[in-house]
C-alpha positions in Angstrom: 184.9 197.9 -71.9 184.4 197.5 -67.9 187.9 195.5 -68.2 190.1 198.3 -69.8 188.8 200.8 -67.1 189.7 197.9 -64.5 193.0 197.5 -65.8 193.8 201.6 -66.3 192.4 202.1 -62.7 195.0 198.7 -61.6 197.5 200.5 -63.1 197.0 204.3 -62.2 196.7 202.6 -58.2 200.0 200.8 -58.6 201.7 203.7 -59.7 200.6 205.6 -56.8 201.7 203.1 -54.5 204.8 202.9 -56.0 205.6 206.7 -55.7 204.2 206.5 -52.4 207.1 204.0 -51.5 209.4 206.1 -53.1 208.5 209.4 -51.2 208.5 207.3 -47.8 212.1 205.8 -48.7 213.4 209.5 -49.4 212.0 210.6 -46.4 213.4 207.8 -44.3 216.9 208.3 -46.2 216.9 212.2 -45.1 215.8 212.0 -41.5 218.9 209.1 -41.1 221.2 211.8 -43.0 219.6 214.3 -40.0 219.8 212.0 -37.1 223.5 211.3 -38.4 224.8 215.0 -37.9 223.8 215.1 -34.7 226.4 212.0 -33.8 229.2 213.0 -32.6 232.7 211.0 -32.0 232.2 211.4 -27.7 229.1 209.9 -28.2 230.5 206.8 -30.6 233.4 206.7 -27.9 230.7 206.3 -25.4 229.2 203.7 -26.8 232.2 201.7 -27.5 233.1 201.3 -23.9 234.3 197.7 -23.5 235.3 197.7 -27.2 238.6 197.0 -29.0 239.2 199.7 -30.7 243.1 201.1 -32.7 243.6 204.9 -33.3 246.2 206.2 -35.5 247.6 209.1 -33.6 249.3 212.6 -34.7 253.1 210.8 -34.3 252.4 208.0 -36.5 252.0 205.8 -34.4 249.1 203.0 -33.5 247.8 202.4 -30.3 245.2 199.6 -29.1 243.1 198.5 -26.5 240.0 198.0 -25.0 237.9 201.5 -24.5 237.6 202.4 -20.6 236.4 205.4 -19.5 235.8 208.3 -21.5 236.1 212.5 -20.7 235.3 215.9 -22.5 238.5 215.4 -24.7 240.5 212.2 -24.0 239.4 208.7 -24.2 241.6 205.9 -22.0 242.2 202.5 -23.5 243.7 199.5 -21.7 246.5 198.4 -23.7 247.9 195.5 -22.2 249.8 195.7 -18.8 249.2 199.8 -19.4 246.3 202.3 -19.4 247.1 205.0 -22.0 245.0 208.4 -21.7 244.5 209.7 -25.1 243.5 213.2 -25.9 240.9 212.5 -28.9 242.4 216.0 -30.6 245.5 214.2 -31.6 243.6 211.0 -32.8 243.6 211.1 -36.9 241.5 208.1 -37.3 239.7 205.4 -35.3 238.9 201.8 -36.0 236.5 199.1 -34.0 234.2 201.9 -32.8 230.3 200.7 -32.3 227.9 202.8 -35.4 225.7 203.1 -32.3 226.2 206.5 -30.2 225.5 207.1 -26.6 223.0 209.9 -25.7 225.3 213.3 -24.2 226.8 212.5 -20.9 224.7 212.6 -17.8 227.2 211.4 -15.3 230.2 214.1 -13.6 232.7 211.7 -15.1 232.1 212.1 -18.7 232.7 215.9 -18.5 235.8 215.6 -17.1 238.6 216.9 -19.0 242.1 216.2 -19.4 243.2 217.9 -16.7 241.1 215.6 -14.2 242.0 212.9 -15.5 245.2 213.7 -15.3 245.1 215.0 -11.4 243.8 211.3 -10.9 247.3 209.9 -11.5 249.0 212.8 -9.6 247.7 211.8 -6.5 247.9 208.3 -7.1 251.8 209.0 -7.9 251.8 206.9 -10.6 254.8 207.0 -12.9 253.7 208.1 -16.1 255.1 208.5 -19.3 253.8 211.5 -21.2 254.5 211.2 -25.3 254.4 214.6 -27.0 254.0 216.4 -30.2 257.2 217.8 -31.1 257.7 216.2 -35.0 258.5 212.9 -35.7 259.2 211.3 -34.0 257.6 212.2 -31.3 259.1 213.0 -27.9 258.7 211.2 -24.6 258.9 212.3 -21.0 259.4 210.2 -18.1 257.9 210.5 -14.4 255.6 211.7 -12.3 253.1 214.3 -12.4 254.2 216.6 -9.4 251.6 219.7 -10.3 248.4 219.7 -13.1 247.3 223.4 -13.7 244.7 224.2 -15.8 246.3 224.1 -18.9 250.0 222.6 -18.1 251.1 219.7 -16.0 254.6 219.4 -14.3 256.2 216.4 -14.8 259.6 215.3 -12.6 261.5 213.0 -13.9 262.3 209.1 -12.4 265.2 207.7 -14.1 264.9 203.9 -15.4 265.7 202.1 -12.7 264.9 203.8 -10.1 261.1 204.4 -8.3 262.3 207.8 -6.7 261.9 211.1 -9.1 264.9 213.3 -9.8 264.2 216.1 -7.6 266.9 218.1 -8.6 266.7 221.9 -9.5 265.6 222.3 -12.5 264.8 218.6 -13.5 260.8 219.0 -13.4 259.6 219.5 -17.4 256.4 221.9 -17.7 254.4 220.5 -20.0 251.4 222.1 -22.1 248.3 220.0 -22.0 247.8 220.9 -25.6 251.2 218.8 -26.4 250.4 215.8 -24.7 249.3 212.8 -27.6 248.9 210.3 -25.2 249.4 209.4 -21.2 250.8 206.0 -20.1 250.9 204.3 -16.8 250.7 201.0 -15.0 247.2 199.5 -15.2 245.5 199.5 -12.0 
């Protein structure tokens, strides 16, 4: 008799473990479902510096590279001979980027928005070209960035062939920042 209560009280302790396990994997499995809202696509961005990553932009089109540095809403990727500033908005889907994220940014540089970024080139007089959203396919201005406002950036434009821009009246294009996909210009 001593060996039946052995063997109920084996099996009434193995079933507790079991649901034991079970209540510690469902735990676990929420608090990653948690931790998981809290990521955020700066922070995989982040962590994907030095990463080669492709983006399907707004136009259609593909662009790759190697993740650089990273703002409040663009990302820049060095794509061969070029750097291309991307604003993440008009990014529809990403691939190559890390699972890891990188905690919220602690540095001046990773809260700088388009419009910094943007200033950067303006007074490095770097010719630029500035692809927009205006249907397919998308439209493309040529130059350099003369002005970046708050919200708009004026572009005059250099003519292929030539290093000088086009100062003509008239020939500088106002651009909204919310049109701008993307932001090429000469690597440095």
């Amino acid at each position: 008799m001593d060996m039946r209560w052995d063997a109920l009280f084996e099996d009434l302790q193995s079933q507790w473990e079991s649901l034991q396990d079970r209540a510690r994997e469902s735990e676990i499995a929420e608090r990653t479902r948690i931790d998981q809202q809290s990521v955020t696509l700066a922070g995989r961005l982040r962590a994907s510096t030095g990463a080669h990553v492709r983006t399907l932009q707004a136009d259609g089109d593909m662009v790759t590279g190697v993740v650089g540095f990273t703002g409040a809403d663009w990302v820049c990727l060095r794509s061969g001979p070029q750097d291309v500033i991307l604003a993440v908005g008009w990014c529809r889907s990403w691939e190559g980027l890390h699972r890891a994220t990188a905690p919220p940014p602690t540095s001046v540089g990773d809260r700088l928005s388009l419009a910094s970024a943007l200033r950067g080139l303006s007074r490095d007089r770097a010719l630029v070209t500035a692809t927009l959203a205006a249907g397919q396919p998308s439209t493309a201005v040529r130059g350099r960035i003369e002005r970046v406002g708050r919200d708009f950036v004026d572009l005059t434009p250099v003519h292929p062939g030539e290093l000088r821009p086009d100062r003509r009246p008239g020939g500088t294009t106002t651009v909204p920042m919310a049109a701008c996909l993307r932001i090429s210009s000469p690597a440095r």
